[in-house]
C-alpha positions as CSV (number, residue, x, y, z in Angstrom):
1,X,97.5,-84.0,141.3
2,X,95.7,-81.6,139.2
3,X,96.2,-78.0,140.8
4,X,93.2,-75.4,142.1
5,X,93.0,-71.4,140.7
6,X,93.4,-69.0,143.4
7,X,90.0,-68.0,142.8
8,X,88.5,-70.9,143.5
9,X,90.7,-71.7,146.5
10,X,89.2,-68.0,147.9
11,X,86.0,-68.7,146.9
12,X,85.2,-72.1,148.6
13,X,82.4,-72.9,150.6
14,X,84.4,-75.2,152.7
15,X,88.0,-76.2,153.9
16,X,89.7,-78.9,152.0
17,X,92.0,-82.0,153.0
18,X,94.5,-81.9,150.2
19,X,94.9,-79.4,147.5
20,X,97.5,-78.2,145.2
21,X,98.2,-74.5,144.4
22,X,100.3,-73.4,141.2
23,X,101.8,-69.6,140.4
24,X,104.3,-67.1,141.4
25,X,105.1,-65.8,144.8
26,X,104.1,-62.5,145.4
27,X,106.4,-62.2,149.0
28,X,108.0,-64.4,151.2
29,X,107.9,-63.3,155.2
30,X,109.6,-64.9,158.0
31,X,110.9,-67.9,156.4
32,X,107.2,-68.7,156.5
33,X,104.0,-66.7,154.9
34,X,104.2,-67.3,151.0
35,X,102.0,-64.7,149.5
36,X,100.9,-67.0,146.2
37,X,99.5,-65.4,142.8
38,X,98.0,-67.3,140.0
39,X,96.6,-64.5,137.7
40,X,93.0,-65.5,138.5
41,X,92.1,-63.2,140.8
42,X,93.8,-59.7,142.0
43,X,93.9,-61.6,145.5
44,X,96.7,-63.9,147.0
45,X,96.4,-66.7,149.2
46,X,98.5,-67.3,151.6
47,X,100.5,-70.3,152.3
48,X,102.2,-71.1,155.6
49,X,105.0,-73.4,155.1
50,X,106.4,-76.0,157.6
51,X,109.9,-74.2,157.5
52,X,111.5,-76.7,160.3
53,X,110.5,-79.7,157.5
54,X,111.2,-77.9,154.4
55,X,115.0,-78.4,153.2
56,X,117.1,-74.9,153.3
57,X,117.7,-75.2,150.0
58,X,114.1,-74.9,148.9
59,X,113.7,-71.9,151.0
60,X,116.1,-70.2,149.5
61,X,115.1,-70.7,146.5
62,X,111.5,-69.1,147.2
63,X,112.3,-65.5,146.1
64,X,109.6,-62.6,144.9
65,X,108.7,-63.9,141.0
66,X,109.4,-67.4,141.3
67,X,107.2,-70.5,140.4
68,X,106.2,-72.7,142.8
69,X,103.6,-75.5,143.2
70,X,101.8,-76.0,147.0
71,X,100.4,-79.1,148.5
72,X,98.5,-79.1,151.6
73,X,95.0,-78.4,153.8
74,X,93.0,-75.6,153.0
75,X,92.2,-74.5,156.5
76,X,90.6,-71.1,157.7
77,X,92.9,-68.4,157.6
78,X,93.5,-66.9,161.4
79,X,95.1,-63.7,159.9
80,X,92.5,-60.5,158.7
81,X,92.0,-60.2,154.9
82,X,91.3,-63.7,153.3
83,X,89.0,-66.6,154.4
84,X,91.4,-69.4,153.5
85,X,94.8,-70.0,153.6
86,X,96.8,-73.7,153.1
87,X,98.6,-75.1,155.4
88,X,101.5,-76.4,152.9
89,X,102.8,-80.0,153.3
90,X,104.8,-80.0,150.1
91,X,106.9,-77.3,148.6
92,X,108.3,-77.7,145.2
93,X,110.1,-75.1,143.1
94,X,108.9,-74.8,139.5
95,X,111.6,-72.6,137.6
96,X,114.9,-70.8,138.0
97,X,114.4,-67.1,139.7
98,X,117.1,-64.7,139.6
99,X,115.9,-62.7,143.3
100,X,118.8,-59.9,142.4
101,X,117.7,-58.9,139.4
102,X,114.0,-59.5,138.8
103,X,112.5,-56.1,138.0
104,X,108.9,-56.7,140.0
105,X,110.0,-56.2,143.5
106,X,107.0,-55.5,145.9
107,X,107.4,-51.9,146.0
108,X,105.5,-49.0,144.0
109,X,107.6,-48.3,140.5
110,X,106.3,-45.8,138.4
111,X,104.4,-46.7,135.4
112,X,107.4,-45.4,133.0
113,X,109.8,-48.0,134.5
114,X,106.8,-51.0,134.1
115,X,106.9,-49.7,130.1
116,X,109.7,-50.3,129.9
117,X,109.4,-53.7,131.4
118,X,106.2,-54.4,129.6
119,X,106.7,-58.1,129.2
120,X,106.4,-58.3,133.1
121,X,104.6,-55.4,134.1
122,X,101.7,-58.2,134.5
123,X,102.7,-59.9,137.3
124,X,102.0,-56.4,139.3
125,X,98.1,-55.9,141.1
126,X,97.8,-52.8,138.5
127,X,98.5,-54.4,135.0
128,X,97.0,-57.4,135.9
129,X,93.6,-56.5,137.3
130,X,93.9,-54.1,133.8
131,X,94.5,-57.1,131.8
132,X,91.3,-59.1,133.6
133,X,89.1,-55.7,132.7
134,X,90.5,-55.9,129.4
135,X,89.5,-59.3,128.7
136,X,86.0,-59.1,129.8
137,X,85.4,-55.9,127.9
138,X,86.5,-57.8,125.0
139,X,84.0,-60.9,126.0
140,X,81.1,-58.3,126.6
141,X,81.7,-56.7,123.3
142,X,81.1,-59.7,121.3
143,X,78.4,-61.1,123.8
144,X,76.1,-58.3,122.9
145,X,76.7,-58.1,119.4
146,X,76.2,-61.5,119.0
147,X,72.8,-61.4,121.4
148,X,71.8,-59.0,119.2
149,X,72.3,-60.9,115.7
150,X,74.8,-59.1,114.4
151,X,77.3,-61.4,112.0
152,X,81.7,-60.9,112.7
153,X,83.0,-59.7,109.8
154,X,87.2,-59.8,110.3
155,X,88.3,-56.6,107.6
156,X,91.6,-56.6,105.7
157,X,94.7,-55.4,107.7
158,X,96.4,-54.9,104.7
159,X,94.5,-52.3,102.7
160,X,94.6,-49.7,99.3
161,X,92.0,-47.4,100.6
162,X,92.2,-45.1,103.0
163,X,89.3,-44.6,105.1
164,X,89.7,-41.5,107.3
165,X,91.5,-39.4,104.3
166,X,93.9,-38.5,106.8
167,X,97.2,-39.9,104.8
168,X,99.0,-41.3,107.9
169,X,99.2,-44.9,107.4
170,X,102.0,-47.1,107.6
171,X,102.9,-48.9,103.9
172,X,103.3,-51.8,103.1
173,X,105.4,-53.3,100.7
174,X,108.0,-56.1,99.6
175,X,110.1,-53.9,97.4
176,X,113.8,-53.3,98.1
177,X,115.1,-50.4,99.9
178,X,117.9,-50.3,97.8
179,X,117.5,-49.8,94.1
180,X,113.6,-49.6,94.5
181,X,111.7,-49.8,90.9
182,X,110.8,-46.6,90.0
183,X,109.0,-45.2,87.4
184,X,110.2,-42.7,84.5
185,X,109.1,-39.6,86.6
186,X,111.0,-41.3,89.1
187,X,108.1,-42.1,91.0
188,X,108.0,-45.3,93.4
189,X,106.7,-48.3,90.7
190,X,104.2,-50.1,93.0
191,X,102.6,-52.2,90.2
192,X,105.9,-54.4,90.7
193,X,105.3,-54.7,94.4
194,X,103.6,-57.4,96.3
195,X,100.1,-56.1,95.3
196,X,100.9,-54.3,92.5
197,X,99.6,-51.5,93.9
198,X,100.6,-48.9,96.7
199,X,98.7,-50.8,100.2
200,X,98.8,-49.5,103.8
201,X,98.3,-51.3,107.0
202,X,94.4,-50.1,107.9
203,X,93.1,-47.6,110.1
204,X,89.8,-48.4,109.9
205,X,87.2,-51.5,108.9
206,X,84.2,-49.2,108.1
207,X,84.1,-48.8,104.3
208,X,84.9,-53.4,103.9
209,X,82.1,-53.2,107.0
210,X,79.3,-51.2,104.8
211,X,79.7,-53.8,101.9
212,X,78.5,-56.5,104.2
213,X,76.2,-54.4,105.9
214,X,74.7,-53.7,102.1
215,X,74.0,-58.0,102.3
216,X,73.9,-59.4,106.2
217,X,72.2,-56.2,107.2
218,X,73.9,-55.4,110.6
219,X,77.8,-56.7,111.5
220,X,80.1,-55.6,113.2
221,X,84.1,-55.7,113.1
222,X,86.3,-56.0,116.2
223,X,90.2,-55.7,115.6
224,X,93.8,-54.3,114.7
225,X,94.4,-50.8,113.3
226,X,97.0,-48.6,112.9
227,X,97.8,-44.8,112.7
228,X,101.6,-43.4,111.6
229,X,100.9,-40.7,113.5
230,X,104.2,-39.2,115.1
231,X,102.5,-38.1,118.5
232,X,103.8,-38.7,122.1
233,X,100.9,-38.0,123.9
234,X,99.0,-39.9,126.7
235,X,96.5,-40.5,124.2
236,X,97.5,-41.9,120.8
237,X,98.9,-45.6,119.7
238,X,100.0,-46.2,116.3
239,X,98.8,-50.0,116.8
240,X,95.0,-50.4,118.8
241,X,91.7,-52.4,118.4
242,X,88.4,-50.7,116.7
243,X,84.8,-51.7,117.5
244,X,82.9,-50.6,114.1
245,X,79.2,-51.5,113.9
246,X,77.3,-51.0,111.0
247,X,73.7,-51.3,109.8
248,X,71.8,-51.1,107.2
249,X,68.4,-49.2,107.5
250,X,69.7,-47.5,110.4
251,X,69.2,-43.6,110.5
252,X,71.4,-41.1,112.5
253,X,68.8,-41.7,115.7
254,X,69.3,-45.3,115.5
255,X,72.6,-45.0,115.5
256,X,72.5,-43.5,118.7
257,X,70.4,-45.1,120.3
258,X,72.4,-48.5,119.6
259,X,76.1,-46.9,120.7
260,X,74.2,-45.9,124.3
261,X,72.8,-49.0,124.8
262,X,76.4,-50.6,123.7
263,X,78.5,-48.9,126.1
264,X,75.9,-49.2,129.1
265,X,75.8,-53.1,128.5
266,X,79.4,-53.6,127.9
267,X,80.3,-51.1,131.2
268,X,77.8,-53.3,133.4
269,X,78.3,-56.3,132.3
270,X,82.0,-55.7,133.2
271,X,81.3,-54.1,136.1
272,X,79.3,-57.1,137.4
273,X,82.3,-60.0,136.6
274,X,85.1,-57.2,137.8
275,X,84.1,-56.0,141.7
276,X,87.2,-57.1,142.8
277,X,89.8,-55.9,140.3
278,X,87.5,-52.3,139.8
279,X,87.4,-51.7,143.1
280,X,91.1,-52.2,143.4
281,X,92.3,-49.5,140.8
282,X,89.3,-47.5,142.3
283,X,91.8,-47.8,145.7
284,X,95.2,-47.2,143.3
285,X,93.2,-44.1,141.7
286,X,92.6,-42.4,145.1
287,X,96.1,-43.1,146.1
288,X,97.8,-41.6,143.4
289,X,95.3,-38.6,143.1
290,X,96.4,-37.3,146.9
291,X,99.6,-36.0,144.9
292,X,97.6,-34.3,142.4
293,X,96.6,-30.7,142.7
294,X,93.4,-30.0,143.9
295,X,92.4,-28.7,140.6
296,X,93.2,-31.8,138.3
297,X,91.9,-34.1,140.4
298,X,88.8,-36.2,139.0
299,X,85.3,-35.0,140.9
300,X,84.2,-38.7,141.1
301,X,85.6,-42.2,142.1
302,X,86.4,-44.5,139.7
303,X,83.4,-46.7,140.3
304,X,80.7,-43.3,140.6
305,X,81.8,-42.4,137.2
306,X,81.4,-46.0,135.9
307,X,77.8,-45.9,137.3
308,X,77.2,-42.2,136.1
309,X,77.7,-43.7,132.8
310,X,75.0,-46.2,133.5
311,X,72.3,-44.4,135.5
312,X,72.4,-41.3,132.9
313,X,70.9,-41.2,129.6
314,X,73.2,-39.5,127.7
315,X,72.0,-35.9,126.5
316,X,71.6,-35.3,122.8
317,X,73.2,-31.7,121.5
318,X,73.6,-30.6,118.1
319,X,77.3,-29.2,117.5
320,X,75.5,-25.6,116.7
321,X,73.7,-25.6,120.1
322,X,77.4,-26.8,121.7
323,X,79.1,-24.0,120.1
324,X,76.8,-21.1,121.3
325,X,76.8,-22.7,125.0
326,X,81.0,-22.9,124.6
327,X,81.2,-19.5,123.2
328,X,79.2,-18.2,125.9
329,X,80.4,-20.3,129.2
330,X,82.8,-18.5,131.4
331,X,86.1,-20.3,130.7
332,X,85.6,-19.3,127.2
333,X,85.1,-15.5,128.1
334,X,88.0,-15.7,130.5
335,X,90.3,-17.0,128.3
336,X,90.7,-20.7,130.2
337,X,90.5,-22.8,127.4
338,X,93.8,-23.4,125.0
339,X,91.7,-23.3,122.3
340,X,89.3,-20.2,122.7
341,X,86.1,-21.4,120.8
342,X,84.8,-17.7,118.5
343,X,83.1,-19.2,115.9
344,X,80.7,-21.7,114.3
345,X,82.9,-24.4,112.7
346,X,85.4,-24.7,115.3
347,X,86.8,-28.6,115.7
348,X,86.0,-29.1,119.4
349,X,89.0,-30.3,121.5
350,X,89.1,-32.6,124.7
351,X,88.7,-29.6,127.2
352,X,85.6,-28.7,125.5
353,X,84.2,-31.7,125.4
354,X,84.8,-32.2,128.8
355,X,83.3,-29.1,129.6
356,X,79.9,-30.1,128.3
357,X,80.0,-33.0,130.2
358,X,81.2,-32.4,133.4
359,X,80.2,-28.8,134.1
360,X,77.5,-28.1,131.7
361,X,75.5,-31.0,131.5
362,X,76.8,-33.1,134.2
363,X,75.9,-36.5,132.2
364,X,77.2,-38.4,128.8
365,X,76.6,-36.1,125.9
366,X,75.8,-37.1,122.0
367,X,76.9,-34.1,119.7
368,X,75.1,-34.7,116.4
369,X,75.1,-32.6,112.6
370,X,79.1,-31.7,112.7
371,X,80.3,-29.1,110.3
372,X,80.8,-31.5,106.6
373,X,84.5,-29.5,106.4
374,X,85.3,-31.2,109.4
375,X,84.2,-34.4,109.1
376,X,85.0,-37.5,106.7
377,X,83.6,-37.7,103.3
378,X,81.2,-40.8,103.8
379,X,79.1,-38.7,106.2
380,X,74.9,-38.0,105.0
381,X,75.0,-34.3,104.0
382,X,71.8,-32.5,106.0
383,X,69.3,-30.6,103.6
384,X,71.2,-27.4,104.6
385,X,74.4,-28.4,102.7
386,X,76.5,-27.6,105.9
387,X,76.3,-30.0,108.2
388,X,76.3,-33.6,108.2
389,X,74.8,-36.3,110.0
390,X,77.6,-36.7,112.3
391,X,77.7,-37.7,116.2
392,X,80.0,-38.1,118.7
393,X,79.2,-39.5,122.4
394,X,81.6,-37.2,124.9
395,X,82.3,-38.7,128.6
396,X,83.2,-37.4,131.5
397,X,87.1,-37.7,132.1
398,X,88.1,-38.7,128.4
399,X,85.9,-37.0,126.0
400,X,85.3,-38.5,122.7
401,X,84.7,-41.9,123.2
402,X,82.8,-43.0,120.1
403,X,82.2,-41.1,116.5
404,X,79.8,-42.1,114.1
405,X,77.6,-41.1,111.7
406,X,74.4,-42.1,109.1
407,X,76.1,-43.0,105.6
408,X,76.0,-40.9,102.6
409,X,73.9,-43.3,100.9
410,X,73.3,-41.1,97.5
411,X,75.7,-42.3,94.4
412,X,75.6,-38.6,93.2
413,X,75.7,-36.9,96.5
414,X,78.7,-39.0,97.4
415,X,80.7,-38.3,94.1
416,X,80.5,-35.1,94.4
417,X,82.2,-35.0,97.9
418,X,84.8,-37.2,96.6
419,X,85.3,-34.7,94.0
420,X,85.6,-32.2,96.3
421,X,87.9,-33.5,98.6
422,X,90.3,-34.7,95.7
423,X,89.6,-38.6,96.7
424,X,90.1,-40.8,93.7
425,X,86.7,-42.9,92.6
426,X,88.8,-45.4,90.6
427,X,90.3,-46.7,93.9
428,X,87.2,-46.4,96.0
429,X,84.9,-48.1,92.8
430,X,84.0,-51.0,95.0
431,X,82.5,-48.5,97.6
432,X,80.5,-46.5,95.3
433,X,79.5,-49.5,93.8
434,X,76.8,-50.3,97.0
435,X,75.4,-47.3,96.4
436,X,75.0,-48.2,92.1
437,X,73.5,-51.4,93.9
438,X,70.8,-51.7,96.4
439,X,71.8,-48.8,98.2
440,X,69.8,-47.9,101.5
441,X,69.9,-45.9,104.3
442,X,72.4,-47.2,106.5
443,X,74.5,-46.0,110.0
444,X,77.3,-46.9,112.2
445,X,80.3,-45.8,114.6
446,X,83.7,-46.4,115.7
447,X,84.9,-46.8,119.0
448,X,88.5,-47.2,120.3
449,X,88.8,-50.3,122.2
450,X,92.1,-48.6,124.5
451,X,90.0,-45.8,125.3
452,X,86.9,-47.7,126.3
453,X,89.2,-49.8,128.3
454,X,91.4,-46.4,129.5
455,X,87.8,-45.2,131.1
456,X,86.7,-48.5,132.5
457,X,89.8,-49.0,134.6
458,X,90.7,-45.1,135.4
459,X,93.8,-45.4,133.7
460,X,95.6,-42.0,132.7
461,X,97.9,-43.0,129.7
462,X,96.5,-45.6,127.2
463,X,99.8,-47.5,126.5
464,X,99.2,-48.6,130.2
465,X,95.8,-50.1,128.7
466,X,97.5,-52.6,126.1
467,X,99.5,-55.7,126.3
468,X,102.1,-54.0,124.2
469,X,102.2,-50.7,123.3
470,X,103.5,-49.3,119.7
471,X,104.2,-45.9,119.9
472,X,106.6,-43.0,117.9
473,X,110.5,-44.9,118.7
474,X,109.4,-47.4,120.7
475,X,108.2,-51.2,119.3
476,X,109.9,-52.8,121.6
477,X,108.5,-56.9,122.9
């Protein structure tokens, strides 16, 4: 007999004479109640077994984690909470289950001890209704991309450029450790690796992205990438998915204008297929804010802040106009921030970010014409040879979400910053060739998948927003 989702069990219009129910059992009361999970739905139904007709054995053998299969009536439930529960005829036990030492016990464990159990930390309410957000962000991503006629363009992983000039990327190579070629000034001596050149795993698809930009005119690329940066924090991943749009004809204000209407579809659309699951870690959020200080506690629910996002239109600030409003806002004057802001220039951090948008503003905010020192080479230097046409889109809770910029689409202009910065044009030819070739006016941004999906589901650390997490000593799974 061909088993039923959860979901759809919940979800019927009408009780059923036989049915058949597959996944793992959530609790086990009295002998009796079977609290049943299939991963389709944050909810369980409940199954009633016929314990006087069901062998002791089986029983037994029903612990928290283990697989089972249920055969019986859907009937209306007569306890509170769910519509519909089965009365079970059948009982049948699908896999071994260890009761002792399965980690998943129905109790609260803190979200350290389901790291470090990450290849069950699933099978909890938390991780999976995360996972289900997760997966429909993904959907909604490509939905509107593709609604919009954008083409998928899948980068290279394995790359010899590095996009963000920052120098922390993870090599690649086939060449022995021991007794590594090396050259006469007893440098490494790539040309007999793999490649024959030094490669690194990516940390971005945007410079591959502009060449196909240059030909299909908008695409977009959606995957893996990977920074060797040696941080800890609640808010870095050396291995996590990029969204990077780019379009050609596109001017800093288009630009914009695409990455609001992005997030608002992606946010609603998800918020539309995911009531159930949102509104559960809206519950886990409040739970586990009661501990917190009055002080760090967030000023809105998890599902207000989603719908903030939506019914705001996000406030357009140059960095210059940011700075004087920083400079002069009381935390700044009173020494609040960790990083006091004095001058024009200043790399904003998450606090002031925040600031602008929570206090200041009080919606999503699009800083725009950064300081060129501070931002990547490939950015369109502004007539007053300072700024660049730069923006970043700051939300409430997290801060940078998205950055972004119009392309420096001038051969000269963008030699000379290549020049400046030290950045070889030999291994970048390729790129400067689309600006030898047909070069227009073009835009695009990069946003974080983990920290879209961190906001989404009110999450605090984004390794709890990932199947797997890679971080600094840890790569385990």
């Amino acid at each position: 007999m061909r088993h039923t989702k959860v979901k759809d069990l919940l979800n019927s219009t009408t009780t059923l004479h036989e049915v058949n129910a597959k996944g793992w059992v959530r609790t086990f009361r009295n002998n009796q109640f079977i609290a049943l999970n299939d991963g389709s739905t944050i909810n369980n139904i409940q199954c009633v077994v016929d314990f006087e007709n069901t062998p002791d054995e089986t029983l037994k053998r029903v612990t928290t984690g283990a697989a089972v299969s249920v055969t019986g009536t859907l009937v209306e439930s007569k306890g509170a909470g769910q519509k519909f529960e089965i009365q079970v005829s059948k009982l049948e036990i699908l896999g071994d289950s260890d009761a002792e030492k399965f980690p998943m016990q129905p109790k609260k464990h803190s979200l350290e001890f389901l790291r470090e159990n990450a290849h069950l930390r699933v099978r909890t309410n938390a991780f999976g209704a995360i996972m289900r957000v997760r997966s429909v962000l993904s959907f909604a991503v490509h939905n509107y991309f593709q609604q919009k006629g954008f083409v998928y363009v899948n980068t290279p992983i394995i790359t010899g450029s590095d996009a963000e000039g920052a120098g922390e990327m993870f090599k690649v190579t086939a060449l022995p450790f021991d007794n590594t070629p090396r050259t006469e000034d007893g440098k490494v001596n790539y040309k007999e690796d793999f490649f024959g050149k030094e490669t690194n795993l990516t940390v971005s698809g945007q410079l591959e992205g502009e060449t196909f930009a240059m030909a299909l005119g908008q695409i977009y690329t959606f995957g893996p990438t990977f920074r060797a940066e040696n941080s800890n924090t609640s808010r870095h991943l050396a291995e996590f998915w990029m969204i990077e749009p780019e379009v050609a004809f596109n001017d800093l204000n288009d630009n914009m204008d695409l990455a609001e209407d992005f997030i608002q579809y992606v946010i609603k659309y998800t918020m539309e297929k995911c009531q159930d699951d949102l509104k559960f870690l809206e519950g886990r959020l409040l739970e586990e804010e009661k501990s917190k200080p009055q002080a760090e506690r967030s000023e809105m629910p998890l599902l207000e802040k989603l719908s903030f996002v939506l019914e705001n239109n996000f406030k357009r600030v140059s960095y210059t106009e940011a700075i004087d409003i920083l400079r002069d806002c009381t935390p700044n004057k009173k020494k609040k921030f960790n990083y006091i802001i004095n001058e024009w220039g200043a790399d904003l951090q998450s606090e002031h970010e925040r600031y602008l948008v929570e206090k200041h503003f009080k919606c999503p905010v699009i800083l725009f014409d950064y300081p060129a020192n501070i931002k990547a080479f490939y950015m369109r230097l502004n007539e007053d040879g300072k700024t660049v046409r730069a923006m970043d889109i700051l939300f409430p809770g997290i801060g940078e979400i998205v950055g972004g910029s119009q392309r420096e689409e001038r051969f000269d202009v963008l030699v000379e910053k290549m020049k400046a910065l030290g950045i070889d044009e030999e291994e970048l030819w390729w790129y400067l060739d689309t600006r030898r070739f047909g070069s227009a006016v073009h835009s695009g941004f990069g946003l974080g998948f983990e920290r879209l999906v961190l906001f989404v589901t009110g999450m605090t650390n984004i390794r709890d927003v990932i199947p797997f997490p890679r971080t600094p000593g840890s790569a385990e799974f």
